[in-house]
C-alpha positions in Angstrom: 10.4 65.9 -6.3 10.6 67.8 -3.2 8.3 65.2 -1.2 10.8 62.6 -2.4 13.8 65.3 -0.6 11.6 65.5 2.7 10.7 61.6 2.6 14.3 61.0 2.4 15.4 63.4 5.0 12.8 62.0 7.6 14.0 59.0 6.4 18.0 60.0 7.1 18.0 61.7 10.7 20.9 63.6 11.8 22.8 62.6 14.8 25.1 64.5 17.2 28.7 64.3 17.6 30.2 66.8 20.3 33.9 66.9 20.6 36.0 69.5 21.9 38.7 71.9 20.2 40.8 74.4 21.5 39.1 77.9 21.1 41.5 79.2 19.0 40.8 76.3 16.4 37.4 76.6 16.5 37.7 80.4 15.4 39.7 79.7 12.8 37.5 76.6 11.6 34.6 79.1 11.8 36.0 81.4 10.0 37.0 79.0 6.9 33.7 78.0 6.7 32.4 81.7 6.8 34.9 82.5 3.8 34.2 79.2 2.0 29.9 80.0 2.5 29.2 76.7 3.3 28.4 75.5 7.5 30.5 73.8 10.4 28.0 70.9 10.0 28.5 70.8 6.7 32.0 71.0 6.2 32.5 68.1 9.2 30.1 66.0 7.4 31.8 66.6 4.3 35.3 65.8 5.9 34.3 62.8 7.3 33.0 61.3 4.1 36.4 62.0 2.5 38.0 60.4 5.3 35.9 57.1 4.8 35.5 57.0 1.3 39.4 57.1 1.1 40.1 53.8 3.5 39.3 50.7 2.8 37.4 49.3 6.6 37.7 46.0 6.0 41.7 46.1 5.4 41.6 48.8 8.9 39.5 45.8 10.5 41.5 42.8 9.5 44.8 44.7 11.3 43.1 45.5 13.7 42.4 41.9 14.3 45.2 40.2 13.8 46.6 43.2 16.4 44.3 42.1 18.7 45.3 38.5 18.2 49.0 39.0 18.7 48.4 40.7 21.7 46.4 37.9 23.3 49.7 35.2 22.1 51.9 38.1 23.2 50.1 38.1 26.7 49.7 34.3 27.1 53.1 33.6 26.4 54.3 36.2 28.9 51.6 34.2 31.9 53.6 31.0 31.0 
């Protein structure tokens, strides 16, 4: 079993995502995590799962189309 656990984590390798936060934030975030026991990394990761399991992409994709698409008609009727 715990070949099959390193297999799949050679398998899934992490990434890195840097973004900045004000200072005071990032203390605060730290220290949740601290209280809660569980990491930064972890509790991103975990946060950003949430976030995607709870939209639907497709839906966010086809507005963002059809956005795109009614700014391209709004722009070509303005050039006329």
């Amino acid at each position: 079993m715990m070949a099959n656990i390193q297999k799949q984590q050679t398998l899934e390798r992490d990434d890195y995502l840097r973004f900045r936060l004000p200072e005071a934030l990032k203390e605060r975030f730290k220290l949740y995590c601290y209280l809660k026991g569980i990491t930064m990394s972890d509790t991103v990761r975990e946060m950003i799962e949430e976030v995607l399991r709870n939209e639907n992409l497709e839906e966010l994709l086809q507005e963002k189309l059809l956005q795109e698409k009614r700014r391209e008609t709004s722009k070509e009727e303005a050039d006329e």
